[in-house]
C-alpha positions in Angstrom: -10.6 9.8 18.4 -12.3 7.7 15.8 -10.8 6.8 12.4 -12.7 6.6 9.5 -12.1 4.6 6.8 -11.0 5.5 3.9 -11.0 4.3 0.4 -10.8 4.8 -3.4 -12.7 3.1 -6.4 -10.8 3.7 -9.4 -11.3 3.5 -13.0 -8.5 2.6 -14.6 -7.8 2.6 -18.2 -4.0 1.8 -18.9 -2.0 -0.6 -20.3 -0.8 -3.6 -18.3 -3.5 -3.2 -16.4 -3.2 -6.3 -14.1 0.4 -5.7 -13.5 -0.5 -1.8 -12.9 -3.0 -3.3 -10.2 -0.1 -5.7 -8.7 2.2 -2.0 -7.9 -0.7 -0.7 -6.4 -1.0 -4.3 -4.2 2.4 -3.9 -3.0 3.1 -0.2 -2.9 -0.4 1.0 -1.1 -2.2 -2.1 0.0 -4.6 -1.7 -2.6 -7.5 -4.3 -2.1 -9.0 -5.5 -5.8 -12.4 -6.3 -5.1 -13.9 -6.8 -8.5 -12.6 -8.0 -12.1 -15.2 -8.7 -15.1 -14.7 -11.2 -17.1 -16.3 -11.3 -19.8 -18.2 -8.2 -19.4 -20.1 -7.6 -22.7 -21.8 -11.5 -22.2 -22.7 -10.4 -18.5 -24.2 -6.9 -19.2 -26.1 -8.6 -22.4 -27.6 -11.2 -19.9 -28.5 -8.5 -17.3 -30.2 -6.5 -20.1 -28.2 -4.6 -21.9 -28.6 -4.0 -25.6 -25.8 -3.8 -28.6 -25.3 -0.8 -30.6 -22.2 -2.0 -31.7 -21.6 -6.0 -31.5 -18.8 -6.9 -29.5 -16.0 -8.2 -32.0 -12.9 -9.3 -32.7 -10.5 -7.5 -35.4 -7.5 -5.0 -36.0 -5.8 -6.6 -32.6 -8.6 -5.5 -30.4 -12.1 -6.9 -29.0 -14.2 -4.1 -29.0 -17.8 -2.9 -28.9 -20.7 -1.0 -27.5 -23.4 -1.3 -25.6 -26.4 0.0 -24.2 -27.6 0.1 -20.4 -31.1 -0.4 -19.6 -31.1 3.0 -18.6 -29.6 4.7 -21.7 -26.0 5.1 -21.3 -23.6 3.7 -23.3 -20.5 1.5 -22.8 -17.7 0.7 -24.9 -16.0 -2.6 -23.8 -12.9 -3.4 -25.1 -9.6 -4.4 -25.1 -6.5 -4.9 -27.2 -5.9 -9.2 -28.0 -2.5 -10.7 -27.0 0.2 -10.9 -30.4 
């Protein structure tokens, strides 16, 4: 019999995320094999466009961008207290 492997990409969009990714770690042997940092400077440099310029207020860092292809992304998150 041959096994195949399996896997899962999720999208997560929680709070605590990176301690939400730890539980997964221990509980399933999740594998993280990717974390942006940074990601409205890298998609800019790759060729992205604003439609809303990435910012700073109201406790969060938020804005949106545009794709080469035409989709849109809104990158944020909320700033430490």
């Amino acid at each position: 019999m041959t096994t195949i492997p399996t896997s899962i990409a999720p999208w997560l969009s929680v709070r605590n995320a990176a301690k939400e990714v730890d539980f997964y770690k221990t509980a399933f042997g999740a594998i993280e094999t990717y974390r942006l940092e940074a990601p409205d400077a890298r998609a800019l440099a790759a060729g992205a466009s604003e439609i809303f310029p990435v910012g700073e207020g109201h406790g969060w860092r938020l804005g949106r961008l545009a794709d080469p292809f035409g989709l849109h992304w809104e990158i944020g998150h909320p700033l430490e207290a």
